[in-house]
C-alpha positions as CSV (number, residue, x, y, z in Angstrom):
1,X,-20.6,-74.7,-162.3
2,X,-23.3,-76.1,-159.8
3,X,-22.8,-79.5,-159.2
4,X,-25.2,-81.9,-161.4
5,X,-28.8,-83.1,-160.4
6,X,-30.4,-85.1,-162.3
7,X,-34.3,-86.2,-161.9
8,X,-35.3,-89.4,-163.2
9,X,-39.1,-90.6,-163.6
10,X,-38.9,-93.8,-161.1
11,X,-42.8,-94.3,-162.8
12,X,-42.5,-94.2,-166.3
13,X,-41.6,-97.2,-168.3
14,X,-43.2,-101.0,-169.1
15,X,-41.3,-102.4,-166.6
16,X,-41.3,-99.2,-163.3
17,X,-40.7,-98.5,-161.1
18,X,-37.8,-101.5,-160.9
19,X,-36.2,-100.8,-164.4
20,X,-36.4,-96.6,-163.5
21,X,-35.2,-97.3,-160.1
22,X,-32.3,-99.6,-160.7
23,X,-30.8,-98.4,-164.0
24,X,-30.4,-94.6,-161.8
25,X,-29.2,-96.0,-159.3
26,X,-26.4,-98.1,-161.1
27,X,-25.8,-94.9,-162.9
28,X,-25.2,-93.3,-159.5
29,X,-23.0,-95.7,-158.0
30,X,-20.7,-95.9,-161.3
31,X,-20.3,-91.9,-161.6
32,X,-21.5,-89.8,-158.1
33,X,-20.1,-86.6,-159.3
34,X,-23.7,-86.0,-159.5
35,X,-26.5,-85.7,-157.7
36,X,-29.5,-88.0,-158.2
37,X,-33.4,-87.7,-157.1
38,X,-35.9,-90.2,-157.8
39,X,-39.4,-88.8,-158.6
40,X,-42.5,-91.0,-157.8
41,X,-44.4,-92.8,-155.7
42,X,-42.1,-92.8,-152.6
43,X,-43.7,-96.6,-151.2
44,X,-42.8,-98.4,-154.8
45,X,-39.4,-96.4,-154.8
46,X,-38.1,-97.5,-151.6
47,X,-39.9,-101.2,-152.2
48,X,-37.3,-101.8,-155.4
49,X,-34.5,-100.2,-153.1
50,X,-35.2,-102.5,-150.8
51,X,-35.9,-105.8,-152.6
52,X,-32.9,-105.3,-154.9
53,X,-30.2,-104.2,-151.7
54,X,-29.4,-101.2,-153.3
55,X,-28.2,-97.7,-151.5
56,X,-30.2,-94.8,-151.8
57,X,-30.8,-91.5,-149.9
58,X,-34.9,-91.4,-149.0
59,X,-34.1,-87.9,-148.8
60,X,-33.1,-87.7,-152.3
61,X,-36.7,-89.4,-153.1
62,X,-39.7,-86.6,-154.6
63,X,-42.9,-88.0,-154.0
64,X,-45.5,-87.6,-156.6
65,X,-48.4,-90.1,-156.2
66,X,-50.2,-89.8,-159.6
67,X,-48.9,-91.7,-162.7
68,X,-49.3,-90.6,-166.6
69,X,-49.5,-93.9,-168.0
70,X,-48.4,-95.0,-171.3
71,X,-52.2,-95.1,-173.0
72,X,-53.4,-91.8,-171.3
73,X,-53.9,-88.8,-173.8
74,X,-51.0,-86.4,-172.9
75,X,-53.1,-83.7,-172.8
76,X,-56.4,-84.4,-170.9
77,X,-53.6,-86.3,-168.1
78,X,-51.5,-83.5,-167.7
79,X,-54.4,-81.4,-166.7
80,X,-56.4,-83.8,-164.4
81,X,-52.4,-85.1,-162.8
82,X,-50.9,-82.1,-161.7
83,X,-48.7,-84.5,-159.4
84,X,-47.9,-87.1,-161.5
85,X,-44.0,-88.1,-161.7
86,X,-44.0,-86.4,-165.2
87,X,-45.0,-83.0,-164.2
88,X,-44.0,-82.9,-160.8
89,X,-39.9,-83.1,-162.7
90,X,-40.5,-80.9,-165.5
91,X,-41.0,-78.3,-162.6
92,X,-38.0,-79.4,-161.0
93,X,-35.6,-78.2,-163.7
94,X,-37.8,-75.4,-164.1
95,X,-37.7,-74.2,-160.5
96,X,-33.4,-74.9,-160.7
97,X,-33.9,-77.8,-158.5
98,X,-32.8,-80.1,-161.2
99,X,-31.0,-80.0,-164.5
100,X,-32.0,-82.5,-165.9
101,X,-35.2,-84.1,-165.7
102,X,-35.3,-88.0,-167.4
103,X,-38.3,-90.1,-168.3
104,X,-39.2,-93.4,-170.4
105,X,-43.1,-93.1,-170.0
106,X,-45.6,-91.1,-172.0
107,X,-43.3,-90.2,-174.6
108,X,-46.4,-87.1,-175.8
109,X,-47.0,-85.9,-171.8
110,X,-43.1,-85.9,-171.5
111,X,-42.6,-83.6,-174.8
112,X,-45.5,-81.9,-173.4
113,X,-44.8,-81.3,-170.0
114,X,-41.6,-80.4,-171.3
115,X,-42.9,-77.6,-172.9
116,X,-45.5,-76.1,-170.3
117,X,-43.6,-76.9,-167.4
118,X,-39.7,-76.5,-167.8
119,X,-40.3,-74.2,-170.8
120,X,-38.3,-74.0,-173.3
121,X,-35.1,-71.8,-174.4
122,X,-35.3,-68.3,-175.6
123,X,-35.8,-68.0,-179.5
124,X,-36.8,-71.8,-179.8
125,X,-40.4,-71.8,-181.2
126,X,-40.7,-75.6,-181.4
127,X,-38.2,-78.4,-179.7
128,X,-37.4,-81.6,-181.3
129,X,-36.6,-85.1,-180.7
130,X,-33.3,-85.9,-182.3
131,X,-32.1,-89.9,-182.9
132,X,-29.2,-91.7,-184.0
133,X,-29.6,-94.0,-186.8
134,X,-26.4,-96.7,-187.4
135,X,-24.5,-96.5,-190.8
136,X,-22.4,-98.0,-193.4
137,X,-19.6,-95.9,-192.0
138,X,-19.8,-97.2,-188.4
139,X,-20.9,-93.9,-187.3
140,X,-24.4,-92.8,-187.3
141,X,-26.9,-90.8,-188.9
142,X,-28.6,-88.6,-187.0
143,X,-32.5,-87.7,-187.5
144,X,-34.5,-84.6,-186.5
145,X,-37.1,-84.5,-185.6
146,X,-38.1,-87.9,-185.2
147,X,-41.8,-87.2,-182.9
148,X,-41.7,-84.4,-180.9
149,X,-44.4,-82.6,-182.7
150,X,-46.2,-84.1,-186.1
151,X,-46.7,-81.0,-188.1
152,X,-44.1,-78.8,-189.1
153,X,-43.4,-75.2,-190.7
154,X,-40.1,-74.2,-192.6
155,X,-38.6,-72.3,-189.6
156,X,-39.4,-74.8,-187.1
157,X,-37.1,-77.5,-189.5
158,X,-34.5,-74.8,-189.6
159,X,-34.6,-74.8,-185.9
160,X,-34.2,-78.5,-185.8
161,X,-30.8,-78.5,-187.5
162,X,-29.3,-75.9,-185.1
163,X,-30.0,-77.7,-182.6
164,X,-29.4,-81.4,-183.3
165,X,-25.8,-80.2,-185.3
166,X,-24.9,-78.4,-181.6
167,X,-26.1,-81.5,-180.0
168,X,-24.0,-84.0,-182.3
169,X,-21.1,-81.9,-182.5
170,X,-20.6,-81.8,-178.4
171,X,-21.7,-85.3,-178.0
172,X,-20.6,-86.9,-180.6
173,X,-17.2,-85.2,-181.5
174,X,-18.7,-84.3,-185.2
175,X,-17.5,-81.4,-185.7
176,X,-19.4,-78.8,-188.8
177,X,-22.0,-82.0,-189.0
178,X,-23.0,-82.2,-192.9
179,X,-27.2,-81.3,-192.8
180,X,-29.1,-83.2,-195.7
181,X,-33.3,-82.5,-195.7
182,X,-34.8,-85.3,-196.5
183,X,-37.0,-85.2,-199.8
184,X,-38.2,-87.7,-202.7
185,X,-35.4,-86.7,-204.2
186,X,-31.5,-85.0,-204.5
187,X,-32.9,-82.8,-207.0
188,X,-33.2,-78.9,-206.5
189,X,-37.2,-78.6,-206.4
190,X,-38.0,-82.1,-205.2
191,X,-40.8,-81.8,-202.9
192,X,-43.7,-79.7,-201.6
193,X,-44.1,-76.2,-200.4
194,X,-42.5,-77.3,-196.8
195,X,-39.4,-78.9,-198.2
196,X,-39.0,-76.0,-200.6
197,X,-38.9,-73.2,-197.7
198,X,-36.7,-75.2,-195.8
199,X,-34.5,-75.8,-198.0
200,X,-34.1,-71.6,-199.1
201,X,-33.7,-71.0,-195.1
202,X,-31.2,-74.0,-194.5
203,X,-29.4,-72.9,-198.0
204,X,-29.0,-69.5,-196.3
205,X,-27.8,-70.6,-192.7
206,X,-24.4,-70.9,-191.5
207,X,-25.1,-74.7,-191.4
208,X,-23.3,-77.2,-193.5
209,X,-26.1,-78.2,-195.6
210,X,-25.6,-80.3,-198.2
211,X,-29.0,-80.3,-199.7
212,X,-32.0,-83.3,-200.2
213,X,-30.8,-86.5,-199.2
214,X,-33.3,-89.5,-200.2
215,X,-34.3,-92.2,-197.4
216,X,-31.8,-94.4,-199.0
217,X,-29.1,-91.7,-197.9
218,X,-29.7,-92.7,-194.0
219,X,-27.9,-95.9,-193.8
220,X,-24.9,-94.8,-196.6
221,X,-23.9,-91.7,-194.1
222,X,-24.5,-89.4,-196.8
223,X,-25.4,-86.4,-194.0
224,X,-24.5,-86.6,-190.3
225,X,-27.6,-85.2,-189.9
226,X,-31.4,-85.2,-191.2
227,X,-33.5,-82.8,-191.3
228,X,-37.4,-83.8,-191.3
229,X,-41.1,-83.0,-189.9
230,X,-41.9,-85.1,-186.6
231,X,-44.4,-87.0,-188.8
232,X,-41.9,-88.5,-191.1
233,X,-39.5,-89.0,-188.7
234,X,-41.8,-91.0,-186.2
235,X,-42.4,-93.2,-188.6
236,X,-39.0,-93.6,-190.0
237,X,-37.8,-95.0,-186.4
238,X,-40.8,-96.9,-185.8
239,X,-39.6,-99.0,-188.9
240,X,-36.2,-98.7,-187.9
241,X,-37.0,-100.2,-184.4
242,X,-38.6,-103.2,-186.3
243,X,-35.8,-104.1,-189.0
244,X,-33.7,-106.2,-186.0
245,X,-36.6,-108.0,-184.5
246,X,-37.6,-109.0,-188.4
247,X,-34.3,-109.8,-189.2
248,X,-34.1,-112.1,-185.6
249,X,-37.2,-113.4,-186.8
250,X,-35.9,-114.4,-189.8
251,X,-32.7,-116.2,-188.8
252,X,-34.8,-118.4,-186.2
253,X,-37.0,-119.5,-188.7
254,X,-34.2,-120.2,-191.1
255,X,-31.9,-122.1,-188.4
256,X,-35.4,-124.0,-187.2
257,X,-34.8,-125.4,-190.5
258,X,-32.2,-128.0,-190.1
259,X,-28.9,-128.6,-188.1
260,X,-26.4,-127.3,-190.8
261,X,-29.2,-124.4,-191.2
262,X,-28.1,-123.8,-187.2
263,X,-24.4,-124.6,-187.9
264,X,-24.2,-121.2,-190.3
265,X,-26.3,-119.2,-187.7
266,X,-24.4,-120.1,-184.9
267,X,-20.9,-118.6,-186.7
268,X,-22.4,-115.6,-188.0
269,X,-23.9,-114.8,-184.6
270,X,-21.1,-113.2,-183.3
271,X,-20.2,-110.4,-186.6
272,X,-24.2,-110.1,-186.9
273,X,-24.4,-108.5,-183.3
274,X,-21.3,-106.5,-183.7
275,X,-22.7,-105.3,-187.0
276,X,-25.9,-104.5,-185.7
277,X,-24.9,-103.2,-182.2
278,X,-25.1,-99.9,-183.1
279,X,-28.5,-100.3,-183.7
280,X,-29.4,-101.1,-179.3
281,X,-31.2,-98.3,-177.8
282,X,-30.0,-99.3,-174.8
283,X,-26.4,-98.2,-175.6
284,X,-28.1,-94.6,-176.5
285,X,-30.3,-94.7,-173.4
286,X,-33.0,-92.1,-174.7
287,X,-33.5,-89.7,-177.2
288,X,-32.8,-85.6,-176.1
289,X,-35.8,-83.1,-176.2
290,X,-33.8,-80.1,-177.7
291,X,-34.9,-76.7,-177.1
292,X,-35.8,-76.9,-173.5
293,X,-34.6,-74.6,-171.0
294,X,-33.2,-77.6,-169.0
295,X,-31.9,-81.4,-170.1
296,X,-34.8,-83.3,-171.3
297,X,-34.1,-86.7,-172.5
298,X,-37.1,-89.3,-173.7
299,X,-36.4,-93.2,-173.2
300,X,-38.1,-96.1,-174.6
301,X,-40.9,-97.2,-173.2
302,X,-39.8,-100.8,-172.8
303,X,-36.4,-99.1,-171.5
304,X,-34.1,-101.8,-169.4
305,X,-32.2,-100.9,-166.1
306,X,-29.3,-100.7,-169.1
307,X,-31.3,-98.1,-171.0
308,X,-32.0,-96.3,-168.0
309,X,-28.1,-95.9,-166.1
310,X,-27.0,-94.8,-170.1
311,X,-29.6,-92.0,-169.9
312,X,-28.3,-91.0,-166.5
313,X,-25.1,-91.0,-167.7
314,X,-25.8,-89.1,-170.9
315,X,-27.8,-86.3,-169.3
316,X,-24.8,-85.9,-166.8
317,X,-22.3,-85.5,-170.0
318,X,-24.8,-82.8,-171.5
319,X,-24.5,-81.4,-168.2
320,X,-20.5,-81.0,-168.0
321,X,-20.5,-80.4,-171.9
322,X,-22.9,-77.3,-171.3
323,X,-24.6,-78.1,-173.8
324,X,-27.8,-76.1,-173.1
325,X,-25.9,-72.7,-172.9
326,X,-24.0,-73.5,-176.3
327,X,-27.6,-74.3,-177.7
328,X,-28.5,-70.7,-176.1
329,X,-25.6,-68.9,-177.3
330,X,-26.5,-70.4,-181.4
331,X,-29.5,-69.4,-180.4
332,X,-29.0,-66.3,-179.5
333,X,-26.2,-65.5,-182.7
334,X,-29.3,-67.0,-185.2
335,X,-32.1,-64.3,-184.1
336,X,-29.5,-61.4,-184.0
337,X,-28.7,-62.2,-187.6
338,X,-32.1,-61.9,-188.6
């Protein structure tokens, strides 16, 4: 096996190119069994190296002086910024310069870009964005596809749990993930025409499926894994990424209140954040793009330098794990079969 490289998007984020440019670099420094190249605008990039005292190869920097920012239509930008950061490491992987190619911008140019300019694998007619949800079980609950495309068709969900269960399985340790789709109800004919053809084509598949699973299912652990269209599922984790700022919302105002009000918040602080750690998307780093001929992992747009180094570090596990053959090779077994 080639030794890693992995590409990161020093541009993309709230807070690039420091957050980008640190968080690889701390990556780097804790693991350098891999190469690492920073993609950008090579002024900025060296700037942060500089201003921070950090180590880094200028060699190892790819310059790319346009920027896809985080209100541009993915489209209409991909077209008109041929060397923006996003596109410029999409071709990386694409021309074997990279495996891995890493972003937390323009969450739509990077699923895009993706697409058009790493391509993606043999067989796989639509990728998807697969995330981990926490559970009663202190595992998690995993969700596919939560945005990578909005409209879905029965194969394309099928696709999704292929490969989010190879993806979970090597990553996770969960081995012959239980696959739920999730419907209005647990009920055999709950749904509409998508949900029905799904469920015939999961039902069929080697898969573990265990049938519908309702939205209350997510947070039990009833599945490991949840099937959806990109529409549902955006929205799902858009509501999921508000519950802890609510709930920190809610224990301010509440210990604002009064000094015993505080008292009781101050002793519950400590098993509310381990409860709810599993919940911090820095931990996760970013979500994986699976499908693509080539690691493609999506961070949050308001990623930290923590975020960052985890998504490093996580595309450089999928790397060693070869994940993206195994996805191949599932692939590959599915369309012979059929």
């Amino acid at each position: 096996m080639s030794k890693c490289k992995i590409a990161v998007d020093a541009m993309g984020g709230d807070f690039a190119p420091r957050n980008a440019v640190v968080g690889a670099i701390n990556a780097y420094d804790e693991n350098k069994k891999f190469d690492l190249l920073l993609v950008g605008r090579e002024k900025e990039i060296q700037d942060v190296i500089l201003s921070e005292n950090l180590k880094f190869n200028k060699q190892n920097i790819i310059h790319a002086d346009e920027v896809i920012e985080m209100g541009d239509s993915p489209s209409t930008s991909l077209r008109a910024k041929q060397n923006s950061s996003i596109v410029v490491g999409a071709k990386l992987v694409n021309e074997k310069k990279a495996h891995a190619f890493l972003s937390a911008g323009n969450t739509g140019a990077m699923v895009m870009s993706s697409v058009l300019n790493t391509g993606r694998i043999k067989g796989v007619s639509r990728p998807t964005l697969t995330a981990p949800f926490p559970n009663e079980k202190n595992g998690y609950t995993f969700i596919s596809d939560v945005g990578a495309f909005v409209d879905s068709k029965p194969q394309h969900l099928l696709e999704f749990a292929i490969l989010s269960s190879i993806f979970i399985e090597e990553i996770y340790g969960i081995e012959n993930p239980k696959i739920g789709l999730l419907n209005v109800g647990e009920e055999a004919g709950k749904g509409y025409k998508l949900t029905s053809e799904a469920t015939k084509l999961l039902s069929g598949s080697h898969l573990n499926f265990v049938g519908n699973i309702e939205g209350k299912d997510i947070f039990r652990g009833t599945a490991d894994l949840v099937i959806c269209d990109g529409f549902i599922g955006n929205i799902l984790l858009k509501f999921a990424e508000s519950i802890i700022p609510f709930l920190k919302s809610k224990f301010k105002d509440y210990a604002d209140r009064g000094f015993f009000n505080k008292l009781r918040i101050g002793i519950a602080r400590t098993p509310l954040r381990e409860s709810l750690s599993g919940a911090n998307y820095e931990l996760q780093g970013g979500l994986p793009l699976l499908g693509i001929n080539g690691i493609s992992i999506v961070g949050h747009g308001s990623s930290t330098a923590l975020a960052i180094k985890n998504m490093v570090l996580r595309a450089y596990e999928m790397h060693e794990k070869n994940l993206i053959q195994k996805i191949e090779h599932s692939i590959n077994q599915y369309s012979n079969n059929n």
